[in-house]
Backbone as JSON, one array per atom type, in Angstrom:
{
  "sequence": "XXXXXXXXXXXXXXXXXXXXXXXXXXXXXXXXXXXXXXXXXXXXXXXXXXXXXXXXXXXXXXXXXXXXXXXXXXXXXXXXXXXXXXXXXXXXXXXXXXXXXXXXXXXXXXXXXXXXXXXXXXXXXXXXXXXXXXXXXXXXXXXXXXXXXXXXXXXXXXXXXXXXXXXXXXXXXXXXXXXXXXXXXXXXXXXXXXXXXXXXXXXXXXXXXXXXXXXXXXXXXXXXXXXXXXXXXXXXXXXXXXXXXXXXXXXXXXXX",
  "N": [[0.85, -1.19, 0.0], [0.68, 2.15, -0.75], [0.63, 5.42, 0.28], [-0.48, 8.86, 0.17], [0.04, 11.63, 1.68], [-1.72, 14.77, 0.99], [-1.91, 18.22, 0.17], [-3.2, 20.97, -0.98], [-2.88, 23.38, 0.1], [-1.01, 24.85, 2.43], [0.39, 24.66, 6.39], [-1.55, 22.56, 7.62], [-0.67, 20.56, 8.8], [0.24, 18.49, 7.28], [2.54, 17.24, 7.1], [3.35, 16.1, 9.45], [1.34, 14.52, 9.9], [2.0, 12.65, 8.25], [4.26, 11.62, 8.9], [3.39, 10.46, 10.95], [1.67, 8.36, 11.19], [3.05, 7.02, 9.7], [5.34, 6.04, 11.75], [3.52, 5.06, 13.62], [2.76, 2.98, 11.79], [5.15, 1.37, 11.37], [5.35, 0.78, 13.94], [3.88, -1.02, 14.28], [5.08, -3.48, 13.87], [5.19, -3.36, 11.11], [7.11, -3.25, 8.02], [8.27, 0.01, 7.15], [8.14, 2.7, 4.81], [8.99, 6.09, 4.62], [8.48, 8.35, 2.55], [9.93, 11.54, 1.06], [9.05, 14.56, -0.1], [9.01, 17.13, -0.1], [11.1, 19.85, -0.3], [11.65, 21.34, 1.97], [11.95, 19.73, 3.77], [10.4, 18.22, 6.09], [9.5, 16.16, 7.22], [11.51, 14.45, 6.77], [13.39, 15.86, 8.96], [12.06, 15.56, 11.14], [12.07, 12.71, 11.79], [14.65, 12.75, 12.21], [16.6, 13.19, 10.78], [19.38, 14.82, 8.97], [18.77, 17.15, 6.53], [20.59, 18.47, 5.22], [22.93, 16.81, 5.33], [25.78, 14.77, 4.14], [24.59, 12.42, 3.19], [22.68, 10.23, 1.41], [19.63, 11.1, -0.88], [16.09, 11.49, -1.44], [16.68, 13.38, -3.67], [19.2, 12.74, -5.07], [18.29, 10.18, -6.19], [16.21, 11.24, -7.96], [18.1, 12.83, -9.37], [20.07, 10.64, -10.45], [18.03, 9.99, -12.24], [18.06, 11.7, -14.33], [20.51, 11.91, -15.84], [22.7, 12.28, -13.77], [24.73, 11.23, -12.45], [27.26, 8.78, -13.44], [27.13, 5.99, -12.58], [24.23, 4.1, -12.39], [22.28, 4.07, -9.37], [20.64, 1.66, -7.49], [17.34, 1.42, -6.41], [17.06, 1.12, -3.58], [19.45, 2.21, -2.84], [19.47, 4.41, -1.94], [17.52, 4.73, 0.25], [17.26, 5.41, 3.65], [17.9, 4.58, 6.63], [15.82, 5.07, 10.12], [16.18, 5.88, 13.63], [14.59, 4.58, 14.74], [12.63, 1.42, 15.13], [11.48, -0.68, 12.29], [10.91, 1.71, 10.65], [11.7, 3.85, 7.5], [13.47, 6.02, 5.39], [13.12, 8.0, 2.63], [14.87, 10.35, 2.05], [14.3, 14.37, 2.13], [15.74, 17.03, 0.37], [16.96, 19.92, -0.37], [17.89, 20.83, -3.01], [15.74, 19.81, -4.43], [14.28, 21.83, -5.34], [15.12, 23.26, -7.36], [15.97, 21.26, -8.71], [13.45, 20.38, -10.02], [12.57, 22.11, -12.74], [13.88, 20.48, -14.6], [13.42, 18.2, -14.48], [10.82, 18.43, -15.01], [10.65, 19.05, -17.71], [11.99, 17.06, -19.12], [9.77, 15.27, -18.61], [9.78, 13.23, -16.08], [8.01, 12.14, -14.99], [7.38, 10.09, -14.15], [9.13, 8.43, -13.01], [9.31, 7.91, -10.11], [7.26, 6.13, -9.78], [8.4, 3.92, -10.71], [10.25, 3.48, -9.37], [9.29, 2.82, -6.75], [7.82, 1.13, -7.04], [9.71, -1.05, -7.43], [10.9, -1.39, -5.06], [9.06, -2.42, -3.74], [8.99, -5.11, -2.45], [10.73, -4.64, -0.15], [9.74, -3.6, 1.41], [6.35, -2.87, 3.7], [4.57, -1.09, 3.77], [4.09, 2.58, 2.51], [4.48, 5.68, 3.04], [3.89, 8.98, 1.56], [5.13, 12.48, 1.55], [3.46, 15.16, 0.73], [4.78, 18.44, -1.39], [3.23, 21.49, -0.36], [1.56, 22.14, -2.84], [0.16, 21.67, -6.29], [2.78, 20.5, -7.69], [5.29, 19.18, -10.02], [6.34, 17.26, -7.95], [4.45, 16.63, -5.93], [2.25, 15.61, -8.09], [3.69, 13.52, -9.19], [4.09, 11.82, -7.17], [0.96, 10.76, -7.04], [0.59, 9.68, -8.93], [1.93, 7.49, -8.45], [0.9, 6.41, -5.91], [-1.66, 4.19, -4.15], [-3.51, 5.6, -3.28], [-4.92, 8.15, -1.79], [-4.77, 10.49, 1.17], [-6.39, 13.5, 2.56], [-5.57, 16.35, 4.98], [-7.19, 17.78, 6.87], [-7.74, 21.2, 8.31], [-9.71, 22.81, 10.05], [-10.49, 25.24, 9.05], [-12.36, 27.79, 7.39], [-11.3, 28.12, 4.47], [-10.3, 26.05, 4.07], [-12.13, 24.32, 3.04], [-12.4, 25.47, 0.9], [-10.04, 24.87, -0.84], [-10.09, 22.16, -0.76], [-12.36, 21.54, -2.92], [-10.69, 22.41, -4.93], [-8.67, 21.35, -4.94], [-9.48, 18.63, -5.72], [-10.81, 18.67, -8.33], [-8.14, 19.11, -9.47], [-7.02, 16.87, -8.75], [-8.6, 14.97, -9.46], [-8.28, 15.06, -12.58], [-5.73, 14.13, -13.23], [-5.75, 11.76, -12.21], [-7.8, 10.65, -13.85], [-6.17, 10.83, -16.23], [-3.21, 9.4, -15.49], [-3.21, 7.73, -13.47], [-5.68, 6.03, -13.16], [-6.4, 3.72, -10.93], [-6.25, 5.2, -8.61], [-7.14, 6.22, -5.39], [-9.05, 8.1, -2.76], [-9.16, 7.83, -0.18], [-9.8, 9.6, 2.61], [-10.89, 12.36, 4.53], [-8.99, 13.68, 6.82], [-9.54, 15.03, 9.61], [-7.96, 17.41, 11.24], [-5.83, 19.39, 14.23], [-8.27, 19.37, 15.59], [-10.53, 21.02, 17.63], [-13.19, 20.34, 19.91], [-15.1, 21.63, 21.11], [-15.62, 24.03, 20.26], [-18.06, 25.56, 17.72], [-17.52, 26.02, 14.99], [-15.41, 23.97, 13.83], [-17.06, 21.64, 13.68], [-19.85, 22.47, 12.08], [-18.27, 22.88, 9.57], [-17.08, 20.34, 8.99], [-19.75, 18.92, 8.62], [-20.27, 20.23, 6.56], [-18.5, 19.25, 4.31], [-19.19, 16.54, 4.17], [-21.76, 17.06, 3.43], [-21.13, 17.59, 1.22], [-20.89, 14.93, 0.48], [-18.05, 13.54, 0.85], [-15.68, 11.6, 2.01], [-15.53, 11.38, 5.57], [-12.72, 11.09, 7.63], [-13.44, 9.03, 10.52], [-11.85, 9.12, 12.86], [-10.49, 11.84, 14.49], [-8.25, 14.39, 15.23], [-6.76, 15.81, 17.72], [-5.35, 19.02, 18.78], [-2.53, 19.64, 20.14], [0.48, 20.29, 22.73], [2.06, 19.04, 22.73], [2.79, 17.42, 20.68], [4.54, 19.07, 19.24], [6.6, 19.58, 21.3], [7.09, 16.46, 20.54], [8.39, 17.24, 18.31], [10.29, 18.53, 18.23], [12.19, 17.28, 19.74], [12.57, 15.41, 17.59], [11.68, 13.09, 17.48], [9.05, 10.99, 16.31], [5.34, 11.31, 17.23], [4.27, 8.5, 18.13], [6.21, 6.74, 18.87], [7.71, 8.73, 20.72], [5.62, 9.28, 22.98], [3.98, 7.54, 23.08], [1.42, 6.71, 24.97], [-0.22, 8.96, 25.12], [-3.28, 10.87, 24.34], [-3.49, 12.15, 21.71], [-1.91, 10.48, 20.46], [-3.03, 8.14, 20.46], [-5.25, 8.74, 19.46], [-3.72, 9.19, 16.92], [-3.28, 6.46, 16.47], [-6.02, 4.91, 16.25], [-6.67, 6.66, 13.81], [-4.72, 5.7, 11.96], [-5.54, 2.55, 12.12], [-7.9, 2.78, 11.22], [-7.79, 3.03, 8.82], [-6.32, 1.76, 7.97], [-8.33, -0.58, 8.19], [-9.23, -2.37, 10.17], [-9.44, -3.84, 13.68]],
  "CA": [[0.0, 0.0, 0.0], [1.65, 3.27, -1.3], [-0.5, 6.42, 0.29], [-0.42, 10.25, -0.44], [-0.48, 12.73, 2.52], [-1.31, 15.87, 0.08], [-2.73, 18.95, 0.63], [-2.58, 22.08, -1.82], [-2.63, 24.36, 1.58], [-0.19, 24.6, 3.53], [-0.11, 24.49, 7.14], [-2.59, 21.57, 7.9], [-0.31, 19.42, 9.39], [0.55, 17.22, 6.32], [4.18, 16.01, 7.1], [3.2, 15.85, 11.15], [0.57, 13.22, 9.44], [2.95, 11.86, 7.05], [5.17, 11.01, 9.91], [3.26, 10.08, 12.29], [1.15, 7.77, 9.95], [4.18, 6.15, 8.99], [5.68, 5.76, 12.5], [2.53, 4.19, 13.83], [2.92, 1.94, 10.84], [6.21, 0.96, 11.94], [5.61, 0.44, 15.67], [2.69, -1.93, 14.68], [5.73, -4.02, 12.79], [5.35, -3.25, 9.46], [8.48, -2.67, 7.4], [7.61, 1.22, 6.36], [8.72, 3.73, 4.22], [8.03, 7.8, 4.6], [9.51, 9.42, 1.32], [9.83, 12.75, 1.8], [9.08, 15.15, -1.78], [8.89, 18.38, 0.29], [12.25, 20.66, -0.21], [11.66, 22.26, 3.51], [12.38, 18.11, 4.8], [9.88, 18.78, 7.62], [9.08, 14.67, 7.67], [13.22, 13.64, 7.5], [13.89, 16.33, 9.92], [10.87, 15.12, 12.16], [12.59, 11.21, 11.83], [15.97, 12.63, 12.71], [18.05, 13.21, 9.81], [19.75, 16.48, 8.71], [18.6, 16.98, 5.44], [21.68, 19.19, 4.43], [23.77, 15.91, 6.09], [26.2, 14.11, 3.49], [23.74, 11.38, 2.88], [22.0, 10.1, 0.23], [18.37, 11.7, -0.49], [15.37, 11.49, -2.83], [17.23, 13.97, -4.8], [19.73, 11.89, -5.77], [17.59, 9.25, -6.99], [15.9, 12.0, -9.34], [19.32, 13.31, -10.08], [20.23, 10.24, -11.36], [17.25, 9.37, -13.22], [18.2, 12.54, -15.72], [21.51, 11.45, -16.0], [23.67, 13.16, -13.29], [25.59, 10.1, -12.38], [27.54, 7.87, -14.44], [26.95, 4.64, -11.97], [23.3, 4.17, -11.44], [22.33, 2.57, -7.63], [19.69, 0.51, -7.67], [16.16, 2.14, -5.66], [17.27, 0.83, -2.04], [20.7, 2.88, -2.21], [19.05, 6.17, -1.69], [16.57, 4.73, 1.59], [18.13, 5.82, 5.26], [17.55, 3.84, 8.06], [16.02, 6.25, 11.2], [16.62, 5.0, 14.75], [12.88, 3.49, 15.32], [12.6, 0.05, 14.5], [11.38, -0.32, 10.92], [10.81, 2.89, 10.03], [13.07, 4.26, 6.86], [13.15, 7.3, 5.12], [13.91, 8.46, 1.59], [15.19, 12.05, 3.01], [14.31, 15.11, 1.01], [16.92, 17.92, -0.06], [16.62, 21.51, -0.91], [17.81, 20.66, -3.84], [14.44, 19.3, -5.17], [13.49, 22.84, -5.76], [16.23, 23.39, -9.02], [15.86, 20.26, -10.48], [12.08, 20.15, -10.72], [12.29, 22.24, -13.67], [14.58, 19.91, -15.19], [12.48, 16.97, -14.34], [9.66, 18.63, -15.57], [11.06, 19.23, -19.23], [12.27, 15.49, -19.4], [8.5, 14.35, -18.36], [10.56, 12.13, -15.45], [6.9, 12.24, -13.53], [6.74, 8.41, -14.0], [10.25, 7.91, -12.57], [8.75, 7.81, -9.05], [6.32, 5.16, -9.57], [8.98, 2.96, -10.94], [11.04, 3.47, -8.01], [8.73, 2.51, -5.63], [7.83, -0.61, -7.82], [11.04, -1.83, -7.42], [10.99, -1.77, -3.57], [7.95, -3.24, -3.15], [9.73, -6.47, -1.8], [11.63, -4.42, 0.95], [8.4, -2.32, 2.22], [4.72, -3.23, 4.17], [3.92, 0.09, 3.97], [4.7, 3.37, 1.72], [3.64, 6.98, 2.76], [4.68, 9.55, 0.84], [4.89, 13.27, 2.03], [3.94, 16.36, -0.48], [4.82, 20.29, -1.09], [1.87, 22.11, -0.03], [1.03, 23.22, -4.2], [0.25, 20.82, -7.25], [3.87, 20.84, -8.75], [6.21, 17.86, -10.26], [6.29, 16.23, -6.69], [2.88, 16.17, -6.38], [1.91, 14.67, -9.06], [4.69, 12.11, -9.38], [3.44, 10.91, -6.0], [0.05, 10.45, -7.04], [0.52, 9.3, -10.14], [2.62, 6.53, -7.84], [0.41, 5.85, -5.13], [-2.83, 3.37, -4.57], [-4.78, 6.12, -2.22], [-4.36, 9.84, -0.5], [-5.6, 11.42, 2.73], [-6.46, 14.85, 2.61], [-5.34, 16.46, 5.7], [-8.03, 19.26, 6.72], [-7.73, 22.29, 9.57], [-11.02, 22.75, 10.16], [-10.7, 26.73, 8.58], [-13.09, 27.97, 6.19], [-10.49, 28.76, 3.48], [-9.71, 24.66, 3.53], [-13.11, 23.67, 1.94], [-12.45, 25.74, -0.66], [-9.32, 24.57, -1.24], [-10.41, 20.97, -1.24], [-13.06, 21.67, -4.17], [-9.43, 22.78, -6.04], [-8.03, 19.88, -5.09], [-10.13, 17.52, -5.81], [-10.53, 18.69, -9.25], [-7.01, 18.8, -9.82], [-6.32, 15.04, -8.69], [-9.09, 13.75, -10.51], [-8.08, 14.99, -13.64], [-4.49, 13.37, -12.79], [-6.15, 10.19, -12.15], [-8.61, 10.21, -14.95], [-5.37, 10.62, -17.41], [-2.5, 8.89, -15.22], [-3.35, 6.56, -12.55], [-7.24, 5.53, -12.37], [-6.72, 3.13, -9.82], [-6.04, 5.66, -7.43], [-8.56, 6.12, -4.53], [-9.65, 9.43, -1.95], [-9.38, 7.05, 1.38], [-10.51, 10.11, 3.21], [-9.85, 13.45, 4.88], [-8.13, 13.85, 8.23], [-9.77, 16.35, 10.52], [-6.58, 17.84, 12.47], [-6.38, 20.33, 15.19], [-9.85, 19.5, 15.56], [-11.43, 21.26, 18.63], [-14.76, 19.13, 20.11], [-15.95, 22.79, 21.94], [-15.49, 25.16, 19.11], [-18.84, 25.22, 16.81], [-16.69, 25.65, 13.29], [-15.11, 22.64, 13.03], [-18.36, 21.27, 13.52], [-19.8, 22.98, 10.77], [-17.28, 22.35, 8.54], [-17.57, 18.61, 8.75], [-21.09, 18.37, 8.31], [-20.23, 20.18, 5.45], [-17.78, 18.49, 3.81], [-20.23, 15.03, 4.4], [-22.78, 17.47, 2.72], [-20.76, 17.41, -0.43], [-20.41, 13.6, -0.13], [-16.66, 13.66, 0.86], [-15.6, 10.66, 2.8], [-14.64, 11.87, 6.29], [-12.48, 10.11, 8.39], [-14.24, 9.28, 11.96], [-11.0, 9.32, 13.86], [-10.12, 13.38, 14.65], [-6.9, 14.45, 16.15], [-6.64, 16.93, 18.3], [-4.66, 20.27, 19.19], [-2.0, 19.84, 21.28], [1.22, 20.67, 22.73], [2.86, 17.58, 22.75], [3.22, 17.1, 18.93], [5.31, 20.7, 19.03], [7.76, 18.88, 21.72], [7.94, 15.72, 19.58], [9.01, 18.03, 16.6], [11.56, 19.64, 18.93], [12.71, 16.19, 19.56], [13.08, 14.79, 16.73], [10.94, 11.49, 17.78], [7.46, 10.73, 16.27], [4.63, 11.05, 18.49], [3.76, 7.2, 18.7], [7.78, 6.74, 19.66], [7.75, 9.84, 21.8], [4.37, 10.05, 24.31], [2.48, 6.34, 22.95], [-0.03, 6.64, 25.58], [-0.85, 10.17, 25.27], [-4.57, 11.01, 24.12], [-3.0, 12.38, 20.65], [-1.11, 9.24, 19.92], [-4.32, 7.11, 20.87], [-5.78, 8.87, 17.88], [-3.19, 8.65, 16.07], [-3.04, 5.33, 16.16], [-7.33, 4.99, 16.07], [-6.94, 6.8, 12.41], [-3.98, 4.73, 11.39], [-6.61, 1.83, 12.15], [-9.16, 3.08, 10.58], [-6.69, 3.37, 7.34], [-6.06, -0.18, 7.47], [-9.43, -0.75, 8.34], [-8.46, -3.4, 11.53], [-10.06, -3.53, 14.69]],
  "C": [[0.88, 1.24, 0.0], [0.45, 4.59, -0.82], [0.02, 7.53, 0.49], [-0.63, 10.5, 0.83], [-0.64, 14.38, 1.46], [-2.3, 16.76, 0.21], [-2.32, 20.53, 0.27], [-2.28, 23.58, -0.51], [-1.71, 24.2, 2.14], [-0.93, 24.81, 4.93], [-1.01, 24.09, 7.94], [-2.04, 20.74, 8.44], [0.29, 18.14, 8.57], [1.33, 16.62, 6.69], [3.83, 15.79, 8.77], [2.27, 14.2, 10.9], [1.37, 12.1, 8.78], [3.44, 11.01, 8.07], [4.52, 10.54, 10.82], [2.44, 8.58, 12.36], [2.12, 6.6, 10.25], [4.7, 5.23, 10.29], [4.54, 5.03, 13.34], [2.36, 2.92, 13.2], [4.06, 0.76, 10.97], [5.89, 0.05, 13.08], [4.47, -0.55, 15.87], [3.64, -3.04, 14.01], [5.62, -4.29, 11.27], [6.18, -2.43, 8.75], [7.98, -1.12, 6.78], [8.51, 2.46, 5.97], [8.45, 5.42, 4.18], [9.09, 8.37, 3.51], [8.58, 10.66, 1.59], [10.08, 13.4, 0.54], [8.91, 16.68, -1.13], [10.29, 18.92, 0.19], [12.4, 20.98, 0.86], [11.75, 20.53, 4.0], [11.79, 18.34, 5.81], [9.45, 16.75, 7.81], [10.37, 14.32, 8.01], [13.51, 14.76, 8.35], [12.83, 15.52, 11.12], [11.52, 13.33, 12.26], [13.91, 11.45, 12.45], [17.22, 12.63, 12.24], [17.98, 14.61, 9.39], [19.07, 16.21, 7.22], [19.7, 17.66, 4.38], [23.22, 18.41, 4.89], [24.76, 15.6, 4.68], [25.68, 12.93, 3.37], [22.9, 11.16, 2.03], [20.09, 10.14, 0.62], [17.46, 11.18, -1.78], [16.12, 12.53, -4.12], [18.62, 13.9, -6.08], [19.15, 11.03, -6.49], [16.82, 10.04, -8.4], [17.3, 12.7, -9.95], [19.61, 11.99, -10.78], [19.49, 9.76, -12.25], [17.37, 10.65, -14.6], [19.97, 12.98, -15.8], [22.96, 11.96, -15.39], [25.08, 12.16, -12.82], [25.34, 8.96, -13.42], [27.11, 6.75, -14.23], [25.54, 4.58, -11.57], [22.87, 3.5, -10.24], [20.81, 2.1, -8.09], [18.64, 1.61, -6.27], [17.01, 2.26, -4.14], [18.85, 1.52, -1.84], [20.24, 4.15, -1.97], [17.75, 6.23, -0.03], [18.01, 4.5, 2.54], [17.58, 4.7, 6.06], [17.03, 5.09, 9.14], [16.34, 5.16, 12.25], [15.78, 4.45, 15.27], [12.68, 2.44, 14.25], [11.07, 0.22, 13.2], [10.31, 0.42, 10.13], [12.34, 3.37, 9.08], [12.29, 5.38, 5.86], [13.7, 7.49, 3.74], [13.56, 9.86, 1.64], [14.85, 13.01, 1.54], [15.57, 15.87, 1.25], [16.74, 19.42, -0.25], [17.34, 21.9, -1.91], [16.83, 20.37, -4.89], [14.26, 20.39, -6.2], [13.96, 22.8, -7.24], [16.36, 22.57, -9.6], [14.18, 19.73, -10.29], [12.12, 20.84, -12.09], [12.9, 21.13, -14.5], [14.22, 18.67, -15.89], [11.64, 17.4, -15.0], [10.13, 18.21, -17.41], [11.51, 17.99, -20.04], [11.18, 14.58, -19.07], [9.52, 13.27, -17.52], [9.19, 12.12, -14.2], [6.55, 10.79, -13.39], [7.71, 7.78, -13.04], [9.9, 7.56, -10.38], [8.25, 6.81, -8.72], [7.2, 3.98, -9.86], [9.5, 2.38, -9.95], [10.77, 2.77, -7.09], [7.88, 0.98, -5.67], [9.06, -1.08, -7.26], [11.36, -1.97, -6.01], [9.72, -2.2, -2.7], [7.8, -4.4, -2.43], [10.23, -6.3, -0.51], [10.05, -3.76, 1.74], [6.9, -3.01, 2.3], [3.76, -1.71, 3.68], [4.4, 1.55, 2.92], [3.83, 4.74, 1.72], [4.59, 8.04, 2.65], [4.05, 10.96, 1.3], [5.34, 14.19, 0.9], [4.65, 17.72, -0.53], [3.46, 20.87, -0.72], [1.53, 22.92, -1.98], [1.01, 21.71, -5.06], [1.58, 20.9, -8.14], [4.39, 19.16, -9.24], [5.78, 16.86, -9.25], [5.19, 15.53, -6.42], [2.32, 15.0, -6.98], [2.14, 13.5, -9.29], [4.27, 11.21, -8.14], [1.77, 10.52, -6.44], [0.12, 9.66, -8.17], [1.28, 7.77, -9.09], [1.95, 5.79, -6.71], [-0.65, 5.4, -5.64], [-3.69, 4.21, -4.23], [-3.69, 7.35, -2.16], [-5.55, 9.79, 0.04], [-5.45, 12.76, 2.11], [-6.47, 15.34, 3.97], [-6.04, 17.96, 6.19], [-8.06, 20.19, 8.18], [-8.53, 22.71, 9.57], [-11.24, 24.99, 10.11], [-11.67, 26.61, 7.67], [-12.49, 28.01, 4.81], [-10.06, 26.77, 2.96], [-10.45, 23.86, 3.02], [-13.21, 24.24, 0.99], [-10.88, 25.02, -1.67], [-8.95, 23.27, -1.73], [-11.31, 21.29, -2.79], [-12.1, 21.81, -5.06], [-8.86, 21.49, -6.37], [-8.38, 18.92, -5.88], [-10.1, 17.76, -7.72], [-9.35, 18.48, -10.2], [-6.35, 17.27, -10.06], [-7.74, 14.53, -9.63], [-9.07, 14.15, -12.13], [-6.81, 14.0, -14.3], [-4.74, 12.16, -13.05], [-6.56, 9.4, -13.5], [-7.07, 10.02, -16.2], [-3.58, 9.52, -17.18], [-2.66, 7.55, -14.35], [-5.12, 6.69, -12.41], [-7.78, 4.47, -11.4], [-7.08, 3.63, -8.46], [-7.18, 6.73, -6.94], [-8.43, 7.27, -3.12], [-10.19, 8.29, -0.76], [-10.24, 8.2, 2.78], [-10.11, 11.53, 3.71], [-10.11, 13.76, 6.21], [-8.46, 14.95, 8.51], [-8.12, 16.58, 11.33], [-7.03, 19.24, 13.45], [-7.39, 20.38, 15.34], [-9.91, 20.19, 17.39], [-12.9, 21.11, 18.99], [-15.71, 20.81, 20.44], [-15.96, 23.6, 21.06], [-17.19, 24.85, 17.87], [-18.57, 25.1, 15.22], [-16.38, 24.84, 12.91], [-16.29, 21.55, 12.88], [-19.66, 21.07, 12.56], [-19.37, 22.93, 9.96], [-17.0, 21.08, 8.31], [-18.37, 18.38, 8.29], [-20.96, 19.41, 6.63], [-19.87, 19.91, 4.23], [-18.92, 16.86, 3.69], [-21.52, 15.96, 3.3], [-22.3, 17.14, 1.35], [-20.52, 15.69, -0.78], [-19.03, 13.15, 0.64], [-16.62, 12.48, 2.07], [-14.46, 11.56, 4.15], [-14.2, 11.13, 7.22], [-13.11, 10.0, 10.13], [-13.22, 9.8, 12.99], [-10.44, 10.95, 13.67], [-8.88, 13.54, 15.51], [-6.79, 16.01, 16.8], [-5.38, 17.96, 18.25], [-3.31, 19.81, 20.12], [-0.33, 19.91, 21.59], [2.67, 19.88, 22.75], [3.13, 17.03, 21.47], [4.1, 18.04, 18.46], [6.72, 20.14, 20.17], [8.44, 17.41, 20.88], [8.7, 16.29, 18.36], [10.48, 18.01, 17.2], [12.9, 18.64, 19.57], [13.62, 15.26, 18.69], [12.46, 13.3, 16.77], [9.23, 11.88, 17.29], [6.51, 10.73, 17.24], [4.55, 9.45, 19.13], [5.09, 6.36, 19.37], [7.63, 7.78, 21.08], [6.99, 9.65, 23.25], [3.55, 8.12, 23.57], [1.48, 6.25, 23.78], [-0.89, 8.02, 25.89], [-2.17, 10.05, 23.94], [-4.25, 11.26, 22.72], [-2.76, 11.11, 19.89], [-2.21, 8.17, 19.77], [-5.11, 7.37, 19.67], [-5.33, 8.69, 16.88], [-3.42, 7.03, 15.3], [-4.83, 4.51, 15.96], [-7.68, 5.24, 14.04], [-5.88, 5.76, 11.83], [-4.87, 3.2, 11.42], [-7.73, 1.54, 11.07], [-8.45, 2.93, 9.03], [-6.36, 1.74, 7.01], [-6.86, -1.18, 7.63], [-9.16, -2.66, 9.48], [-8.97, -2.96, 12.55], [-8.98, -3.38, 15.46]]
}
């Protein structure tokens, strides 16, 4: 299973999901992968790797797929190891940014999906973390995965931005991948006492939109795991957060 955290907004929490997703995925023993397509590395910094380290990144692997090295490695030379049992990372770069055009102009938006073919043997699991905009990365991840989450902050400005979305990926789909399936969208920072997010659910369900039951709350303990460097479900596992966490990760793999 290969799944999308993607979300043309920023600031929703995507890579906090990505990672946390992933690391839940892990800590239930399942071999799992979090590739990381964001330039700002907020998922491999959140696992524990520099992203400006001397180590091999996703941006090598697209560097050499448009011919920057003479020797090509094989998929599995560009995945990290982190220090939580099997959890691994293909780290982003801030490099990405300067060779997306590059990529773009060589149509290398398939080179992704191949990739992740080819390590389908080593991996239970495969969630992949976006840029907050429809660019190269984007795409190449969807076009690569079986499913996305949509990761929603219960603002007004983020049901409009789904209606964008949504249009966007299913044109994607309809012309690249039509297997691929809208598993659901992830209330975050939800507040139970607030009447907006409230509202904004039932309206989202108005349009149809599959919403996920499990909600994750606010809280201050996902801002120390950052600061950490440890996943929540590593970090705090019996904190009320993590309990959801691991409730929607559930629900995602549909498992009692």
């Amino acid at each position: 299973m290969k799944r999308v955290v993607f979300n043309q907004k920023g600031g929703v929490g995507k890579s906090t999901i990505s990672t946390n997703l992933a690391a839940e995925s892990a800590r239930n023993g399942l071999r799992t992968l979090l590739v990381d397509l964001d330039a700002q590395g907020n998922s491999t910094h959140y696992c524990g790797i520099d992203i400006n380290d001397d180590g091999v990144t996703v941006a090598d692997m697209f560097k050499q797929v448009v011919g920057w090295f003479s020797k090509p490695q094989p998929p599995s030379a560009f995945v990290r190891p982190t220090a939580f049992e099997n959890l691994y990372v293909l780290p982003a770069h801030p490099s990405l940014t300067e060779l997306e055009r590059e990529l773009e102009t060589r149509y290398k938006m398939f080179k992704l999906k191949e990739t992740l073919q080819a390590l389908e043997e080593d991996f239970d699991r495969v969630y992949i973390d976006t840029p907050p905009n429809f660019n190269f990365y984007s795409k190449a991840a969807l076009i690569a995965a079986d499913s996305f989450v949509i990761p929603f902050d219960c603002d007004d400005f983020s049901v409009q931005a789904i209606d964008r979305l949504l249009d966007n990926v299913l044109e994607l789909r309809s012309d690249h991948n039509p297997e691929l399936q809208l598993e659901g969208i992830i209330i975050n920072q939800f507040n139970p006492q607030a009447k907006l997010p409230t509202t904004l659910i039932d309206l989202l369900k108005e349009k149809s939109l599959p919403v996920m039951e499990s909600k994750i709350n606010s809280t201050v303990k996902v801002k120390e795991s950052h600061s950490k460097r440890v996943p929540l479900p590593f970090y705090a596992p019996s904190h009320k957060v993590s309990q959801q966490l691991a409730a929607l990760w559930k629900e995602l793999e549909d498992v009692d």
